[in-house]
MIROBA-878301 format. One line per 5 residues: their letters; for each residue x, y, z of N, C-alpha, C. Coordinates in Angstrom, 2 decimals. Example, Ala and Ser with C-alpha at 12.3 -4.5 7.8 and 13.67 -1.06 7.14 Angstrom:
BEGIN
AS> 13.19/-5.69/7.80/12.30/-4.50/7.80/13.20/-3.30/7.80 | 12.85/-2.25/7.08/13.67/-1.06/7.14/12.90/0.03/7.87
This chain:
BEGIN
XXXXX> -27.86/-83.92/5.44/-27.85/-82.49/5.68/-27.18/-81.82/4.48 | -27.90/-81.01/3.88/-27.28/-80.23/2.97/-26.15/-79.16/3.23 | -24.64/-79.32/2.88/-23.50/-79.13/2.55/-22.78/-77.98/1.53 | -22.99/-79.27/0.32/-23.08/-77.99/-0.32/-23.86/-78.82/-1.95 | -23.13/-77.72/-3.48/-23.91/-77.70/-4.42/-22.51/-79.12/-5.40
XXXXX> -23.96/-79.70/-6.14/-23.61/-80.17/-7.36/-24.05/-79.76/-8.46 | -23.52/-80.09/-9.85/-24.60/-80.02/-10.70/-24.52/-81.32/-11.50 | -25.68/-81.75/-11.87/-25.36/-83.12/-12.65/-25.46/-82.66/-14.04 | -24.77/-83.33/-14.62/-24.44/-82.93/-15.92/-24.79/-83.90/-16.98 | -25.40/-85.37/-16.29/-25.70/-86.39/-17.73/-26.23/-87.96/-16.46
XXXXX> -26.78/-88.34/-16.97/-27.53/-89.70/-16.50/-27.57/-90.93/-17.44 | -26.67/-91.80/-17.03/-27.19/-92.94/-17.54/-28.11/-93.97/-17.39 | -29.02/-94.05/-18.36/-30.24/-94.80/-18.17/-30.66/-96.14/-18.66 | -30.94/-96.61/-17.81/-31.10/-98.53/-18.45/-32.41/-98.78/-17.99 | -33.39/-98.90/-19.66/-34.64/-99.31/-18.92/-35.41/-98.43/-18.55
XXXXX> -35.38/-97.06/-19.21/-35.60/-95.95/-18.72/-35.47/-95.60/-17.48 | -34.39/-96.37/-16.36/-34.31/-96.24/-14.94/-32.77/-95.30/-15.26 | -32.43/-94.53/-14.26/-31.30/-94.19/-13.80/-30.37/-94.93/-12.96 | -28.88/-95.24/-13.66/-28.22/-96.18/-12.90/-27.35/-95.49/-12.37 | -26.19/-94.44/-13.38/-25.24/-93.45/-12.35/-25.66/-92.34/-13.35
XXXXX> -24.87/-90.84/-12.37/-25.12/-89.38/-12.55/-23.76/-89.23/-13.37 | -23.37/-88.38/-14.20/-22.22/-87.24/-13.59/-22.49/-86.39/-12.97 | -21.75/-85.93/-12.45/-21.47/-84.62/-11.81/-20.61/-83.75/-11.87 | -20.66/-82.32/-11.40/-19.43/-81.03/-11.39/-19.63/-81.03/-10.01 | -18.88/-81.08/-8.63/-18.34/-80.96/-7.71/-18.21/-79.27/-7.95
XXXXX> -18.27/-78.74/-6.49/-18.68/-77.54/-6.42/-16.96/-76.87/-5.67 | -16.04/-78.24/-5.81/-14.57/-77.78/-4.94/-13.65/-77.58/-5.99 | -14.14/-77.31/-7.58/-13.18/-77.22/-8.40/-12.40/-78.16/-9.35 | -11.50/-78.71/-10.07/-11.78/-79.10/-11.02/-10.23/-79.86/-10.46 | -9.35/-79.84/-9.14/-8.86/-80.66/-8.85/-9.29/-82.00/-8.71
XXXXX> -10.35/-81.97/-7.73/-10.43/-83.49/-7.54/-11.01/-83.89/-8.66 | -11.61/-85.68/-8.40/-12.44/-86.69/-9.36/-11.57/-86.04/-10.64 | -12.23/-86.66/-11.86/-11.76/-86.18/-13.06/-12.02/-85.08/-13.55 | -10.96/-84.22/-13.49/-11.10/-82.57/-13.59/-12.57/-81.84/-13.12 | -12.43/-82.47/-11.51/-14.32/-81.62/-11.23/-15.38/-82.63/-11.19
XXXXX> -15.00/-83.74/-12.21/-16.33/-84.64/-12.56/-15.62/-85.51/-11.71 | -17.38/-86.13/-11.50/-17.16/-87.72/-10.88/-18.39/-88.30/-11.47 | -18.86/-89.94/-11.03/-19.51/-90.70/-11.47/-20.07/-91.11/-10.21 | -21.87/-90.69/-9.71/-22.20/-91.17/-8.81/-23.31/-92.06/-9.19 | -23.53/-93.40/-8.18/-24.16/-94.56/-8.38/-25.81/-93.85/-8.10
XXXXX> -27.00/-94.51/-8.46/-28.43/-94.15/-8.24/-28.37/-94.30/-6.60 | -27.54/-95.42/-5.82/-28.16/-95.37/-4.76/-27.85/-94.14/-4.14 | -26.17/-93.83/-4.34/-25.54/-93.03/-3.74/-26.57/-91.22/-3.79 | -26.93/-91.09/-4.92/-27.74/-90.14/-5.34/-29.09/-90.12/-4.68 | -30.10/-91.39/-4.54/-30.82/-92.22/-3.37/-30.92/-90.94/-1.66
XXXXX> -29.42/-91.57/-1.48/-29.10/-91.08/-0.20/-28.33/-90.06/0.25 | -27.80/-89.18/-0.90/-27.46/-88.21/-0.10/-28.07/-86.40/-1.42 | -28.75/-87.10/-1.96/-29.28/-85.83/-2.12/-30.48/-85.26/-1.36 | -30.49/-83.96/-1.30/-31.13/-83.21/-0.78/-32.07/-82.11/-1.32 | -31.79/-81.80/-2.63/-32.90/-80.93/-2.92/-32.34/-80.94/-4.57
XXXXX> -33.28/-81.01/-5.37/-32.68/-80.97/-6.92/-33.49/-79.27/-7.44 | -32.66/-79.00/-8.70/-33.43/-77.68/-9.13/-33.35/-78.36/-11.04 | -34.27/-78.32/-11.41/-34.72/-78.70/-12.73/-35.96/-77.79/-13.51 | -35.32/-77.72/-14.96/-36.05/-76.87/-15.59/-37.19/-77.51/-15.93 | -38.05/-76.52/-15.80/-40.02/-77.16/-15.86/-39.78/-77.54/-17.10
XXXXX> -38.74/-77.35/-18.00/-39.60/-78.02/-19.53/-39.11/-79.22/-19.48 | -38.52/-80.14/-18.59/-37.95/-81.70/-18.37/-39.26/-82.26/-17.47 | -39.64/-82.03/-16.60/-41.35/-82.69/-16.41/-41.79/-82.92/-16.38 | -42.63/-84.59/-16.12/-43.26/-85.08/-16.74/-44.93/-84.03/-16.38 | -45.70/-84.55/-16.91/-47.31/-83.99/-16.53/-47.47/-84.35/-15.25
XXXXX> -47.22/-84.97/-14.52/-47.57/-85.84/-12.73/-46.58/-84.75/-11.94 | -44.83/-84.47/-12.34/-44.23/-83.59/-11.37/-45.08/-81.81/-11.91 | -45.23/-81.76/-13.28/-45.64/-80.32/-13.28/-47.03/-80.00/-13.06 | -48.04/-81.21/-12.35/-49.44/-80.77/-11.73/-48.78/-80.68/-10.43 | -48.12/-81.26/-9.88/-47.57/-81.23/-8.63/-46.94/-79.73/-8.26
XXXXX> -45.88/-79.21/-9.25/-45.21/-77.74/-9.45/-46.63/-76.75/-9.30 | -47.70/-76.90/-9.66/-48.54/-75.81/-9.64/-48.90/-75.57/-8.59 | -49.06/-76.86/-7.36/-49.83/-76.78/-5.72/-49.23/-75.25/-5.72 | -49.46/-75.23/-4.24/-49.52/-74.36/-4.02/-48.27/-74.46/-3.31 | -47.36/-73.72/-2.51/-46.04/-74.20/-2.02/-46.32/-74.58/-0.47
XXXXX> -45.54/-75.38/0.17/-45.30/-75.58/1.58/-44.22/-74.90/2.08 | -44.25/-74.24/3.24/-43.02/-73.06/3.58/-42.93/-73.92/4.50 | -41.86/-74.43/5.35/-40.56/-75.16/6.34/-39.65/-74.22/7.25 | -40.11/-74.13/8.31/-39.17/-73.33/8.88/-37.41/-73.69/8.60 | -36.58/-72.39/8.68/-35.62/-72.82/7.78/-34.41/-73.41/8.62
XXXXX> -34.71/-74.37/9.82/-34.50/-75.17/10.11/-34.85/-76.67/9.67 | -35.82/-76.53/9.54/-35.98/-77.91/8.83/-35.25/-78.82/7.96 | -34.10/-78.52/7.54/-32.71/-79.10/6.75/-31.86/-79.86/7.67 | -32.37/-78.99/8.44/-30.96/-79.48/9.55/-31.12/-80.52/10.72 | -32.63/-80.80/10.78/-33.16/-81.96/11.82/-32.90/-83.39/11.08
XX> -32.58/-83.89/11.76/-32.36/-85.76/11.78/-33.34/-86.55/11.90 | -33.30/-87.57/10.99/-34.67/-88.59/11.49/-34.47/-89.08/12.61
């Protein structure tokens, strides 16, 4: 269930796979290391919920996909459980 906001700030990649994120934590720059932390692919896996990325990162397969047309979700739909 979406909570609240991150922003990732850098990916490390092995293999062209993603293994961990950084991140900026949206509670300020007390916790993790000043704000940042280091999350694992799975962890990222399972608890993200919705990413926002600039169309010029893209490959051609997500930006034919970006053109459909949109699906609207009642705005409950976040909040139901499998």
């Amino acid at each position: 269930m979406p909570t609240h906001a991150m922003l990732i700030c850098g990916v490390d990649l092995h293999d062209n796979e993603p293994t961990k994120w950084k991140v900026q934590n949206s509670w300020g720059d007390k916790p993790g290391h000043k704000g940042y932390f280091i999350m694992d692919n799975s962890w990222m896996d399972q608890y993200t919920y919705n990413t926002v990325v600039n169309k010029k990162h893209l490959t051609d397969t997500e930006r034919v996909a970006y053109e459909k047309a949109e699906i609207n979700l009642p705005y409950w739909t976040a909040m139901l459980s499998d």
